[in-house]
C-alpha positions in Angstrom: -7.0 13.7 -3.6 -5.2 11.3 -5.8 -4.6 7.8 -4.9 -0.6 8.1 -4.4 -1.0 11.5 -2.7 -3.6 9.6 0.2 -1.1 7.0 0.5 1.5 9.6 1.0 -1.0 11.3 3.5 -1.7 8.5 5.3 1.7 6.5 5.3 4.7 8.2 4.3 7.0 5.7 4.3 4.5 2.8 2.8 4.1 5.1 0.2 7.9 5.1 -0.2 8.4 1.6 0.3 6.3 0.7 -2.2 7.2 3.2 -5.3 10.6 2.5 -4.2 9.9 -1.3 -4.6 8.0 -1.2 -7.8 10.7 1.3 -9.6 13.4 -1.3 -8.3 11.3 -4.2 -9.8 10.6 -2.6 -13.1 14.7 -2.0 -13.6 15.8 -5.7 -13.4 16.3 -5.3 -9.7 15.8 -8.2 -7.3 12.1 -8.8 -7.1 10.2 -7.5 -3.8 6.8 -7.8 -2.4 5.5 -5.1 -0.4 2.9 -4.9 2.2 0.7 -2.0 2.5 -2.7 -1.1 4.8 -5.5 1.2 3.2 -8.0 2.2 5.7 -10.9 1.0 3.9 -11.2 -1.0 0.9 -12.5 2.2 -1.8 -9.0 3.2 -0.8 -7.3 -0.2 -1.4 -9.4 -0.6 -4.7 -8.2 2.7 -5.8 -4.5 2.6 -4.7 -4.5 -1.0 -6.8 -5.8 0.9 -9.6 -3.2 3.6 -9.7 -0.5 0.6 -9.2 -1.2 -1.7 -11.9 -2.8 1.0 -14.5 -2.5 4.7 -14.5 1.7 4.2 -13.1 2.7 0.7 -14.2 4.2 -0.5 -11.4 2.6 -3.7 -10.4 1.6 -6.3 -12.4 -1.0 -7.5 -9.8 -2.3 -6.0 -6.5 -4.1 -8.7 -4.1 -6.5 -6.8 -1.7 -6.8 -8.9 1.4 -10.3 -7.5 3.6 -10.6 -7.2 7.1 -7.4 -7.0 8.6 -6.6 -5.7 12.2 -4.0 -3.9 12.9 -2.4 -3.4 16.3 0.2 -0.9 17.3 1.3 2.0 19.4 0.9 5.5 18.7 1.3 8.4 21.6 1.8 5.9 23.8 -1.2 4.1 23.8 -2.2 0.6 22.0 -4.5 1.4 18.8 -6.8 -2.0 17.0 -8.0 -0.5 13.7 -9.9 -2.1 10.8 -8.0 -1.9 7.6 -7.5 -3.7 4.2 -4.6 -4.8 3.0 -3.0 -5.0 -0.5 -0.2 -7.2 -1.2 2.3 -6.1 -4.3 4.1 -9.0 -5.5 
């Protein structure tokens, strides 16, 4: 599975929000930066590569290990281990 289609998998609307960012950045638009969880770093690494090389749509990607994020899902509080990569 390719890197955008696990993103898309994963997190729909990071996915979204952070094509939608990128495109908006490459026109001229106001300048964004977008925060976005991978769920291990092979994934980040990979997502950063389709970013800044195969698409064009960042410049940079910083991948930040060792993150925890909280939040609920199904009612219940969820901790998970993630990475994350911020697209300036």
């Amino acid at each position: 599975m390719s890197p955008l289609r696990l993103l898309r998998h994963l997190c729909p609307s990071s996915a979204a929000r952070a094509m939608s960012a990128a495109a908006g950045a490459a026109a001229g638009a106001d300048l964004s930066v977008v925060y976005v969880t991978a769920p291990s770093d092979e994934v980040a690494r990979r997502l950063a590569a389709l970013l800044v090389q195969e698409r064009r749509l960042a410049a940079c990607v910083n991948i930040v290990p060792a993150v925890t994020s909280v939040y609920e899902w199904e009612g219940e509080v969820h901790h998970d281990n993630e990475t994350l990569l911020i697209i300036p």
